[in-house]
Jmol script that loads the backbone (N, CA, C; Angstrom):
load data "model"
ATOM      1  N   UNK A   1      91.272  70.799 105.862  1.00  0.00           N
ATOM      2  CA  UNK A   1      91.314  70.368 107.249  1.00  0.00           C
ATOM      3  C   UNK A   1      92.464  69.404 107.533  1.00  0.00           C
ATOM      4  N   UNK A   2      92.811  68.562 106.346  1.00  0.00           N
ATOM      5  CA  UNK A   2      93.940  67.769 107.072  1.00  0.00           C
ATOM      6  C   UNK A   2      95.409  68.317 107.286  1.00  0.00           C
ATOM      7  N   UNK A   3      95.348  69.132 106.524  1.00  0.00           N
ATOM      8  CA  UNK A   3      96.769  70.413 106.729  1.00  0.00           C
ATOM      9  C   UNK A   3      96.573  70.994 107.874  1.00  0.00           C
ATOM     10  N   UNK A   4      95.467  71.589 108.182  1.00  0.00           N
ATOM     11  CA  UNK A   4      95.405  72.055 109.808  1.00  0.00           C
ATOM     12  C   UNK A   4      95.488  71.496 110.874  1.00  0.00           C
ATOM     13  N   UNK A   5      95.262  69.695 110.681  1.00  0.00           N
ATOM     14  CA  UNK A   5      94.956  69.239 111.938  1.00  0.00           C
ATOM     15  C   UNK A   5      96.563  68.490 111.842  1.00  0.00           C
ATOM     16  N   UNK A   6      97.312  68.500 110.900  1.00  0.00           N
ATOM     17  CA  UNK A   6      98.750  68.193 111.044  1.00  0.00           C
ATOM     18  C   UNK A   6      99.415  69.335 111.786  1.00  0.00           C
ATOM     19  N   UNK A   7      99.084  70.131 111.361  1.00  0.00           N
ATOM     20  CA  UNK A   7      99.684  71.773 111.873  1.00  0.00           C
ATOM     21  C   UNK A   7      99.794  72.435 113.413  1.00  0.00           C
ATOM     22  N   UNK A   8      98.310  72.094 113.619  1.00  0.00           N
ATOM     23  CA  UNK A   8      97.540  72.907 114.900  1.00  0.00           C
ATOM     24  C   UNK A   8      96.961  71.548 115.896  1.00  0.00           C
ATOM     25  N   UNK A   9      97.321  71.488 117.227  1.00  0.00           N
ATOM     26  CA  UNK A   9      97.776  70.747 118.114  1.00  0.00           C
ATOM     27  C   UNK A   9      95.870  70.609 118.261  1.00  0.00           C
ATOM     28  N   UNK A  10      94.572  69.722 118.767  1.00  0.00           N
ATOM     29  CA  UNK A  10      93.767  69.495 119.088  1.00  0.00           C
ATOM     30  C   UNK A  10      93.696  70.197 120.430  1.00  0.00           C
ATOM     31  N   UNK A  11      92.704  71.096 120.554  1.00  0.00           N
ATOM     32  CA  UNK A  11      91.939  72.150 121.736  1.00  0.00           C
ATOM     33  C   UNK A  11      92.647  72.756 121.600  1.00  0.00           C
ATOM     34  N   UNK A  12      93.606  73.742 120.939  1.00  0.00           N
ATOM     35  CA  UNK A  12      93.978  74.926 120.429  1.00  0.00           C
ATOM     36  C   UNK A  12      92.712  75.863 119.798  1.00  0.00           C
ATOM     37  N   UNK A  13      93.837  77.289 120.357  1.00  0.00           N
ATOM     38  CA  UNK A  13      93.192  78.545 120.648  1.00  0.00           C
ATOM     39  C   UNK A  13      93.119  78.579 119.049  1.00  0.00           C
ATOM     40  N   UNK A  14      92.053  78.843 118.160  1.00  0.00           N
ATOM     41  CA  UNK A  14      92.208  79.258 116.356  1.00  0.00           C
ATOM     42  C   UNK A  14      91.374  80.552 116.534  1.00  0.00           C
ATOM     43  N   UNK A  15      91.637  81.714 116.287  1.00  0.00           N
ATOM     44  CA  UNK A  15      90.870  83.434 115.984  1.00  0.00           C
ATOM     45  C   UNK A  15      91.504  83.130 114.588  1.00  0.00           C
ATOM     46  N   UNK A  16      90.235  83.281 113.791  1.00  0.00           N
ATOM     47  CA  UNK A  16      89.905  84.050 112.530  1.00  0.00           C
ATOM     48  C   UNK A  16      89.874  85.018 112.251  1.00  0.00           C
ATOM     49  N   UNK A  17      89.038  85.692 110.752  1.00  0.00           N
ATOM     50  CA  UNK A  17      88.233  86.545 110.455  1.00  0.00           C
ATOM     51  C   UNK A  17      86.663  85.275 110.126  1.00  0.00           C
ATOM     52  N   UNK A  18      86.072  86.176 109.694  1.00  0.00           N
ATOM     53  CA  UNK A  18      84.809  85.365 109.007  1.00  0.00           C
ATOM     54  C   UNK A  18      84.370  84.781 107.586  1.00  0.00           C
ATOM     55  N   UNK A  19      85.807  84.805 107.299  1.00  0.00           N
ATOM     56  CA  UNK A  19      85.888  83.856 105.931  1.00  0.00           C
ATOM     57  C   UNK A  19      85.583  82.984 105.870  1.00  0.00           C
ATOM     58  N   UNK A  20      84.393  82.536 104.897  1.00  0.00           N
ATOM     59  CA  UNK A  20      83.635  81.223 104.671  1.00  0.00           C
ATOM     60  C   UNK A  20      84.345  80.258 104.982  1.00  0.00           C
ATOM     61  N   UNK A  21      85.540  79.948 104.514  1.00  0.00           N
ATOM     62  CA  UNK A  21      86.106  78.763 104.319  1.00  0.00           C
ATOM     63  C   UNK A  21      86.465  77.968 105.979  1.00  0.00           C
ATOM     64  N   UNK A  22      86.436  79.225 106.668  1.00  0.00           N
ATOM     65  CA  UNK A  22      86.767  78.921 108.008  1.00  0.00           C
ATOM     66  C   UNK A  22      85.748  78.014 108.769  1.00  0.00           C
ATOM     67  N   UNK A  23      84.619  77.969 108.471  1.00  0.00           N
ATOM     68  CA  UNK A  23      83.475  77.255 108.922  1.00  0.00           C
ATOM     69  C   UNK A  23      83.727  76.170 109.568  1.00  0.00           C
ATOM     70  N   UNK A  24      84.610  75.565 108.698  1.00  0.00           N
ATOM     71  CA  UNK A  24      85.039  73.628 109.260  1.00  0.00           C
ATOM     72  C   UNK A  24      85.506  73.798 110.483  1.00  0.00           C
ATOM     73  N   UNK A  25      86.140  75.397 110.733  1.00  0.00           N
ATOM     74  CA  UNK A  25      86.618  74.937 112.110  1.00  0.00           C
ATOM     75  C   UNK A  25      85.795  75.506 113.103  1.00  0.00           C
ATOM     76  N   UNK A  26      84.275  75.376 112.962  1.00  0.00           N
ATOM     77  CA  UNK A  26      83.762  75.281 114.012  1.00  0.00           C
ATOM     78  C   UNK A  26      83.222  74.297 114.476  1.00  0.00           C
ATOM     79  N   UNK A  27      83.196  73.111 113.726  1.00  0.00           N
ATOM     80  CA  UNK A  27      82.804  71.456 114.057  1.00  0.00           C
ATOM     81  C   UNK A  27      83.710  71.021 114.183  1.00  0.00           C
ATOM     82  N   UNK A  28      85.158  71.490 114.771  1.00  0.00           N
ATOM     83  CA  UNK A  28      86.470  70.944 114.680  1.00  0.00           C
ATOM     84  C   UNK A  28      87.005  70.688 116.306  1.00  0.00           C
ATOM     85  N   UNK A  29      87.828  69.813 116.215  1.00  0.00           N
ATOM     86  CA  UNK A  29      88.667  69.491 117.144  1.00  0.00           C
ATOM     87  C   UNK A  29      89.006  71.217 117.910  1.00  0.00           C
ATOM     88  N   UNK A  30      89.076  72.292 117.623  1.00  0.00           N
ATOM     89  CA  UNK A  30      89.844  73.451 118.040  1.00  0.00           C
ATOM     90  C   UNK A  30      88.697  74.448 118.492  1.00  0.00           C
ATOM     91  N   UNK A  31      89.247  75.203 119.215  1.00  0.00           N
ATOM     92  CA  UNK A  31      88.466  76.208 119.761  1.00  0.00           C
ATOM     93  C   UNK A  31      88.406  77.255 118.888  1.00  0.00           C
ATOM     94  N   UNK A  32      87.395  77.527 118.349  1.00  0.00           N
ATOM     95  CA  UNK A  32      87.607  78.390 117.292  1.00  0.00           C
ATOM     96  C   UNK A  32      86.878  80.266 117.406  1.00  0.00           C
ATOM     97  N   UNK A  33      87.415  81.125 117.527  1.00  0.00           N
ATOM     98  CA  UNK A  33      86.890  82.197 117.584  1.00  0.00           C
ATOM     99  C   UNK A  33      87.180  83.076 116.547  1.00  0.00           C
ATOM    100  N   UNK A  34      85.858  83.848 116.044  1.00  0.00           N
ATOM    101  CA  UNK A  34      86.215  84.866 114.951  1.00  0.00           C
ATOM    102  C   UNK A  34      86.308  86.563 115.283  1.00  0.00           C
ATOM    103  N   UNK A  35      86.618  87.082 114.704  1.00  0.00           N
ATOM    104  CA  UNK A  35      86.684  88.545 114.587  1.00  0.00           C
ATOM    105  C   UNK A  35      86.364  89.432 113.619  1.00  0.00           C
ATOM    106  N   UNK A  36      85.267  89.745 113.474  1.00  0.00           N
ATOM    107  CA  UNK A  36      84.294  90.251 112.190  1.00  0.00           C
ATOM    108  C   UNK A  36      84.530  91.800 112.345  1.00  0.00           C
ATOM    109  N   UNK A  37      85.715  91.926 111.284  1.00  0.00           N
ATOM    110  CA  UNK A  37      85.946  93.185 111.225  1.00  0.00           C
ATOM    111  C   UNK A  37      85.167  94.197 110.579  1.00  0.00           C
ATOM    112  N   UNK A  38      83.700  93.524 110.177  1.00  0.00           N
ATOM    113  CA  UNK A  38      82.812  95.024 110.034  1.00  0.00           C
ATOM    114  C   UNK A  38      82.180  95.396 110.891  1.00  0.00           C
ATOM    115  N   UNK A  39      82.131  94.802 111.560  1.00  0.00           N
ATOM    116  CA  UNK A  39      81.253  94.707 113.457  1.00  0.00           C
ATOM    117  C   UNK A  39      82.233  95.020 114.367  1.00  0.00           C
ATOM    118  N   UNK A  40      83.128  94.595 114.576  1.00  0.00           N
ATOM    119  CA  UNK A  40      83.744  94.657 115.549  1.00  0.00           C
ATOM    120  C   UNK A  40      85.532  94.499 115.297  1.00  0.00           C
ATOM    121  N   UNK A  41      86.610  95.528 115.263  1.00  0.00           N
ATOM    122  CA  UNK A  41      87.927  95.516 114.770  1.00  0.00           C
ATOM    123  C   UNK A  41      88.593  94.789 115.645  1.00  0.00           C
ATOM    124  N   UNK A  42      88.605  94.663 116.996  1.00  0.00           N
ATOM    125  CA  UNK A  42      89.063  93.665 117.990  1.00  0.00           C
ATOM    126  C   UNK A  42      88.308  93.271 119.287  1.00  0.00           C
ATOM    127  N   UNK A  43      88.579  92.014 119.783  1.00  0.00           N
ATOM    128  CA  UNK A  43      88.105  91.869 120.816  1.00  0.00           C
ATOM    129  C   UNK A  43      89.014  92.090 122.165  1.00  0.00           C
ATOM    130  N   UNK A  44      88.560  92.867 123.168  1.00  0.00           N
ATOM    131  CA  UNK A  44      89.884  92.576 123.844  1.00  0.00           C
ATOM    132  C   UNK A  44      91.111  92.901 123.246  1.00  0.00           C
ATOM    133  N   UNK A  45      92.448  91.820 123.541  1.00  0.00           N
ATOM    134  CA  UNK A  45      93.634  91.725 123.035  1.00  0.00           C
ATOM    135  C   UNK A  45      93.440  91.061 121.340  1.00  0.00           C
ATOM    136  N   UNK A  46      92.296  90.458 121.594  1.00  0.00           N
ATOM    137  CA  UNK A  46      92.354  89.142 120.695  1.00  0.00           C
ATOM    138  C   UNK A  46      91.598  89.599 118.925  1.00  0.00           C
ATOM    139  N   UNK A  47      93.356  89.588 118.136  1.00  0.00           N
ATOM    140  CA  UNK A  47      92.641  90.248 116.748  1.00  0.00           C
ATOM    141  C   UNK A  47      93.535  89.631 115.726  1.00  0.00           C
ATOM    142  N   UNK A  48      93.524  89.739 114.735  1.00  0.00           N
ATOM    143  CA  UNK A  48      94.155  89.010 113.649  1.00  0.00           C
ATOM    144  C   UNK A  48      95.383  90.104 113.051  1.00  0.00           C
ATOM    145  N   UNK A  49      95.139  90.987 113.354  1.00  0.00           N
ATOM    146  CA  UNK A  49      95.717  91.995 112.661  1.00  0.00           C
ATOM    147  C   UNK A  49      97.397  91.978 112.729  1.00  0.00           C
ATOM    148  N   UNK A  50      97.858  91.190 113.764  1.00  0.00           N
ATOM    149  CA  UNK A  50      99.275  91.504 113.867  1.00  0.00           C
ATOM    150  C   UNK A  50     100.024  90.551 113.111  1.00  0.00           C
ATOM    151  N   UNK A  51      99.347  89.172 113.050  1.00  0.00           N
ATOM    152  CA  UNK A  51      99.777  87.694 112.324  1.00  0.00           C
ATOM    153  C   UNK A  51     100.005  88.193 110.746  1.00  0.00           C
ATOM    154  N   UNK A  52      98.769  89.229 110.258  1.00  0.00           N
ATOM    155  CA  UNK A  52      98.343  89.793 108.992  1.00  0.00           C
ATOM    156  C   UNK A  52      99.500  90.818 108.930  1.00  0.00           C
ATOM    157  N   UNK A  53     100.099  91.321 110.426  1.00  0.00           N
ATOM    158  CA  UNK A  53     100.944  92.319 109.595  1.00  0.00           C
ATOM    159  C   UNK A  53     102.487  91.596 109.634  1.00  0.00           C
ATOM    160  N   UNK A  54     102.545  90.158 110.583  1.00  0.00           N
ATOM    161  CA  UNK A  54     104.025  89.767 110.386  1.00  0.00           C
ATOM    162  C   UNK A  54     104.284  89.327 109.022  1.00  0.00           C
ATOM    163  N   UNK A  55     103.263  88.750 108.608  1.00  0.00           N
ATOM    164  CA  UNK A  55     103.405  87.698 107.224  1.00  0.00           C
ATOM    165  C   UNK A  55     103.276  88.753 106.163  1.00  0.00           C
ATOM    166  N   UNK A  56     103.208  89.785 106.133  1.00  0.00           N
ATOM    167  CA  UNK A  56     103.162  91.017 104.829  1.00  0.00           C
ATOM    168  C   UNK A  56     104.121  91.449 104.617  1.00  0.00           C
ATOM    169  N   UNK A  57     105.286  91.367 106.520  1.00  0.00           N
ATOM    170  CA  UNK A  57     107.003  91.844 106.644  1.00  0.00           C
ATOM    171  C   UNK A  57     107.624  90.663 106.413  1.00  0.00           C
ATOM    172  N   UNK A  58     106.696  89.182 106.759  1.00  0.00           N
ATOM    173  CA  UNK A  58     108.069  88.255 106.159  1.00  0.00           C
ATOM    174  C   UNK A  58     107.786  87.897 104.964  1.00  0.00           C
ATOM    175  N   UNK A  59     106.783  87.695 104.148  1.00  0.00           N
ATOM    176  CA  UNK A  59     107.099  87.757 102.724  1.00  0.00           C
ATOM    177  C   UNK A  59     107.777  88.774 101.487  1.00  0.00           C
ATOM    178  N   UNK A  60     107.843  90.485 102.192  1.00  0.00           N
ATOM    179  CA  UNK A  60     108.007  91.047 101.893  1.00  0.00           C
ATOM    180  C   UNK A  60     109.692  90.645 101.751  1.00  0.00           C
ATOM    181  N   UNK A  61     110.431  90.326 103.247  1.00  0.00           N
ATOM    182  CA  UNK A  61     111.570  89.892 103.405  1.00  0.00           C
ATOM    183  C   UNK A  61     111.776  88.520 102.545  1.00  0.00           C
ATOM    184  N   UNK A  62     111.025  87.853 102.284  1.00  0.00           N
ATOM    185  CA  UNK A  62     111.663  86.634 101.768  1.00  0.00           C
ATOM    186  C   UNK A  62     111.602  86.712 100.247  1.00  0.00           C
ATOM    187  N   UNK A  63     110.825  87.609  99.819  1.00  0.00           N
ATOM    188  CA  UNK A  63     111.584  88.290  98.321  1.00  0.00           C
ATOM    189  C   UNK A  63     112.415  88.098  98.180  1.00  0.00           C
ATOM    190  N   UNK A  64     113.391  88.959  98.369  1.00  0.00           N
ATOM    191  CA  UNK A  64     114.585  89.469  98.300  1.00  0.00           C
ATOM    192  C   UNK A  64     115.508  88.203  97.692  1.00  0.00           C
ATOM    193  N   UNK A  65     115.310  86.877  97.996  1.00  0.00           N
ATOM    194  CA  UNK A  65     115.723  85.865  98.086  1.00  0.00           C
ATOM    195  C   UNK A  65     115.953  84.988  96.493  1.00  0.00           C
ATOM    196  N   UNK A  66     114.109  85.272  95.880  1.00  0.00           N
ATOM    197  CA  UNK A  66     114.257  85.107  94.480  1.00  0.00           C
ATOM    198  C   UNK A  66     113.572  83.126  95.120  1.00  0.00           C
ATOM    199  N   UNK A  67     113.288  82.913  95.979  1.00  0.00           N
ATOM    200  CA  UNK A  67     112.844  81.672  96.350  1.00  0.00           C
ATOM    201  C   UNK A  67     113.976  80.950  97.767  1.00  0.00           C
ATOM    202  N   UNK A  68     113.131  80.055  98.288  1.00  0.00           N
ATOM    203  CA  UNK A  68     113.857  79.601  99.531  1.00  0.00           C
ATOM    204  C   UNK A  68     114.035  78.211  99.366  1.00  0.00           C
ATOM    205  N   UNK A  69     115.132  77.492  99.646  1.00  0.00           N
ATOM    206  CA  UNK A  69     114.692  75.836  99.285  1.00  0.00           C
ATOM    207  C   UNK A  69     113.976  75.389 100.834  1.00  0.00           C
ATOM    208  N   UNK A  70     112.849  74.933 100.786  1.00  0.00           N
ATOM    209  CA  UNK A  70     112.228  73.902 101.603  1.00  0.00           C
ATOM    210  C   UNK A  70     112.268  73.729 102.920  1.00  0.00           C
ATOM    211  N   UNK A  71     113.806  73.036 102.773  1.00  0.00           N
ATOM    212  CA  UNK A  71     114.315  72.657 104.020  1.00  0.00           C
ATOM    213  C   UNK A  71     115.100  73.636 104.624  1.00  0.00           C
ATOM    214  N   UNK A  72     114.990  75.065 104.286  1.00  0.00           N
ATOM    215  CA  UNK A  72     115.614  75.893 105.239  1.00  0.00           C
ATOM    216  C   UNK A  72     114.757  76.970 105.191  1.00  0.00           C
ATOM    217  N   UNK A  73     113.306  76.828 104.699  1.00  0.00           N
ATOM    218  CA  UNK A  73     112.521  77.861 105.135  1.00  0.00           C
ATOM    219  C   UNK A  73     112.499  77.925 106.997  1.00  0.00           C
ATOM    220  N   UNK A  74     112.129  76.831 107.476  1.00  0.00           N
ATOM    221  CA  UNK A  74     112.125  77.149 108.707  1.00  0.00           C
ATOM    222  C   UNK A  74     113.371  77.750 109.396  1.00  0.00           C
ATOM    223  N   UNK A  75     114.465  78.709 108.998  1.00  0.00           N
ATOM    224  CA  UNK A  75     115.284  79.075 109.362  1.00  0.00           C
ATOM    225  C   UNK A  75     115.271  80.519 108.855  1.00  0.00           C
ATOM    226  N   UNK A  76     114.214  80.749 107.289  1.00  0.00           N
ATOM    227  CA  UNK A  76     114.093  82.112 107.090  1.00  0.00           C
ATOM    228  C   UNK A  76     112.731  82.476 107.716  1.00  0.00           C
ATOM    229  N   UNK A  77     112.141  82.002 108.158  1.00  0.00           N
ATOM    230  CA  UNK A  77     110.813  82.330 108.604  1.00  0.00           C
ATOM    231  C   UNK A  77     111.118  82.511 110.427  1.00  0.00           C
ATOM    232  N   UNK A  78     111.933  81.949 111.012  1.00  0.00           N
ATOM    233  CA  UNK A  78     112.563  82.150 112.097  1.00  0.00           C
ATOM    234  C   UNK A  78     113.654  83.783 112.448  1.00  0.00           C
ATOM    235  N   UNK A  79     114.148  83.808 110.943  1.00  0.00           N
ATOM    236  CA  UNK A  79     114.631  84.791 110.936  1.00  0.00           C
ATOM    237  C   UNK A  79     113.769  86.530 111.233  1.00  0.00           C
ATOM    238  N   UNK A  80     112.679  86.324 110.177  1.00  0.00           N
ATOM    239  CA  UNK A  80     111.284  86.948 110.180  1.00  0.00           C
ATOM    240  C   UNK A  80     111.165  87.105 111.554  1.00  0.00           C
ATOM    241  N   UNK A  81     110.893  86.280 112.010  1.00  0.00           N
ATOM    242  CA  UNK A  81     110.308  86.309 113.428  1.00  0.00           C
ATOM    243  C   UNK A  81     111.162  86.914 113.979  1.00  0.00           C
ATOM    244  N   UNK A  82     112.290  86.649 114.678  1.00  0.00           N
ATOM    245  CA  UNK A  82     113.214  87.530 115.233  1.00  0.00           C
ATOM    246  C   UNK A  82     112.971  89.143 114.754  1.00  0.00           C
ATOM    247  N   UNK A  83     113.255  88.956 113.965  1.00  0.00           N
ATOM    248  CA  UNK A  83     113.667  90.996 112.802  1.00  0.00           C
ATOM    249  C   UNK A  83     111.864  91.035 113.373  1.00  0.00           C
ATOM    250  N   UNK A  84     111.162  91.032 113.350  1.00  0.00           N
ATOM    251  CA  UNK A  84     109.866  91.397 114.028  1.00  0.00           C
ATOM    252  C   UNK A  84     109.437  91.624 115.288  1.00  0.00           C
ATOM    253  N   UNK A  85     110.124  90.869 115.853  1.00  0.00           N
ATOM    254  CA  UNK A  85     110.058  91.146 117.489  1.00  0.00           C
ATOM    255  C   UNK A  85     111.086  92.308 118.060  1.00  0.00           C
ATOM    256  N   UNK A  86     111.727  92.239 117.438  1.00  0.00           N
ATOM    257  CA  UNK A  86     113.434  93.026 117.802  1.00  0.00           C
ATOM    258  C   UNK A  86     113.438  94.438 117.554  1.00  0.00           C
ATOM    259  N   UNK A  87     112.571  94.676 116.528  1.00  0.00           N
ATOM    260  CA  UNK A  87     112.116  96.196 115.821  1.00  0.00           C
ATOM    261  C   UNK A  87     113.511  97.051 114.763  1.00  0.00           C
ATOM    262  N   UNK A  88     113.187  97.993 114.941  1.00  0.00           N
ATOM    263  CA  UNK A  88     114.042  98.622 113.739  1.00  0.00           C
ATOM    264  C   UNK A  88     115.426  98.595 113.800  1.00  0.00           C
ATOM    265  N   UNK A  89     116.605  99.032 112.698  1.00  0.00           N
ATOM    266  CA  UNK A  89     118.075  99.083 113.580  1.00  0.00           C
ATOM    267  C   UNK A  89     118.305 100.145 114.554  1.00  0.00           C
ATOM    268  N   UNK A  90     117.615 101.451 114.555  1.00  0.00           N
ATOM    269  CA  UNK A  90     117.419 102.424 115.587  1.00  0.00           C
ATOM    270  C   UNK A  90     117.044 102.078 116.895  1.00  0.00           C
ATOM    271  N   UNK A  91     116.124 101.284 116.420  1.00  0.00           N
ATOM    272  CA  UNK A  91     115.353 100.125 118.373  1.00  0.00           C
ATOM    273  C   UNK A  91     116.900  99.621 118.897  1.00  0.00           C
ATOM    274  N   UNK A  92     117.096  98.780 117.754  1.00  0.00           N
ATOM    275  CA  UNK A  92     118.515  97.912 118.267  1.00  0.00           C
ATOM    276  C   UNK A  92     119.324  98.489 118.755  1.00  0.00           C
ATOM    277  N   UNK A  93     120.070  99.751 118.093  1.00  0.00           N
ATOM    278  CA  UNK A  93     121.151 100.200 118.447  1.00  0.00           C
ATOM    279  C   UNK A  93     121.182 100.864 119.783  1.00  0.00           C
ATOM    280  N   UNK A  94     119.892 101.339 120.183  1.00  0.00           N
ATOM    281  CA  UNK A  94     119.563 102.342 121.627  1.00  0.00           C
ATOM    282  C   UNK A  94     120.002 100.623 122.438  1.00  0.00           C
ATOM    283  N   UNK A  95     119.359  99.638 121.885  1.00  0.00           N
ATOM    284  CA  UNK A  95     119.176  98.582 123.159  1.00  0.00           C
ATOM    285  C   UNK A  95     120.490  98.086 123.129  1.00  0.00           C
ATOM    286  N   UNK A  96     121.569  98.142 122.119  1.00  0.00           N
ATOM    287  CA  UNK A  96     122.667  97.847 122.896  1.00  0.00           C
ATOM    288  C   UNK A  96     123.778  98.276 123.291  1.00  0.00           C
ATOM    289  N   UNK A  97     123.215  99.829 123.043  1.00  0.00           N
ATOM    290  CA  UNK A  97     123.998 100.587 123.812  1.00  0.00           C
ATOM    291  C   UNK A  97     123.570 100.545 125.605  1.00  0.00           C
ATOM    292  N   UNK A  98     122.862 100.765 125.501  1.00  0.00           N
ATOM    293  CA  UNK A  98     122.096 100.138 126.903  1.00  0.00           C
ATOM    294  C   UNK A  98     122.790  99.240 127.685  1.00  0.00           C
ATOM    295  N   UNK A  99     122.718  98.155 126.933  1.00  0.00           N
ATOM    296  CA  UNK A  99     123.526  96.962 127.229  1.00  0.00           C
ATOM    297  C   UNK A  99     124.864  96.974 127.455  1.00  0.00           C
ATOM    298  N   UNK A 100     125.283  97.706 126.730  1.00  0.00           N
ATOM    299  CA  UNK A 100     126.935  98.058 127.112  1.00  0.00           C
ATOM    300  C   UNK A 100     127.103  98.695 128.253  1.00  0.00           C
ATOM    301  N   UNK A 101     126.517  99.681 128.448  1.00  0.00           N
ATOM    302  CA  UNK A 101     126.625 100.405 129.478  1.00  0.00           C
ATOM    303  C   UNK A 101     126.094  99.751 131.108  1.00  0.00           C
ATOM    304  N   UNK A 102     125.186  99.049 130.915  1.00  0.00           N
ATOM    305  CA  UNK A 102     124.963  98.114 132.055  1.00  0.00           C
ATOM    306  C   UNK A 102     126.251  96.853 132.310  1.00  0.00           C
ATOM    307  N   UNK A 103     126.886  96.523 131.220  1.00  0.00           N
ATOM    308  CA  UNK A 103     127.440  95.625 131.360  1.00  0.00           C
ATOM    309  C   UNK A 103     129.528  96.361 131.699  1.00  0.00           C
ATOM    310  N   UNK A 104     129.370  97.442 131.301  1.00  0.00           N
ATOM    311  CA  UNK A 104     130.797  97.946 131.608  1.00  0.00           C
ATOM    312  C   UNK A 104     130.781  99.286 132.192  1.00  0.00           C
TER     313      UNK A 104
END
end "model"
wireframe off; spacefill off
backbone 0.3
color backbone group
């Protein structure tokens, strides 16, 4: 809990799964909601599954590396993020051709 409550801002949104360990954060400072994927795979919008699939593409990516020093993870994990939102080089290349063409 004290790693989380350094981490995660007080009355923040927290979705789980129903992993024991998660418990504390229902007597916690945070709003805490779960998603019991033998009952139920999502609620709504609201599911774990995509956080589960960025962090499988950025560790997968931060292999490659052989280790990160410290103080510039937050610059490969930023990177992650980008290359995740942005999609494949095929996505890219349609979008800036696009872009060219709007722009000349």
């Amino acid at each position: 809990m004290p790693i989380i409550r350094r981490k995660i801002e007080p009355d923040s949104i927290v979705y789980t799964d129903c992993w024991r360990s998660y418990n504390a954060l229902d007597v916690s400072e945070f709003k805490h909601y779960r998603i019991n994927h033998s009952r139920l795979f999502a609620k709504k919008k609201n599911h774990i599954n995509g956080i589960e699939n960025f962090w499988n593409q950025a560790k997968r990516h931060m292999r490659k590396f052989n280790g990160i020093p410290r103080e510039h993870f937050h610059l490969f994990l930023k990177e992650c993020e980008w290359r995740f939102n942005t999609g494949t080089p095929n996505e890219l290349l349609v979008d800036l051709k696009k872009l060219l063409k709007e722009n000349y």
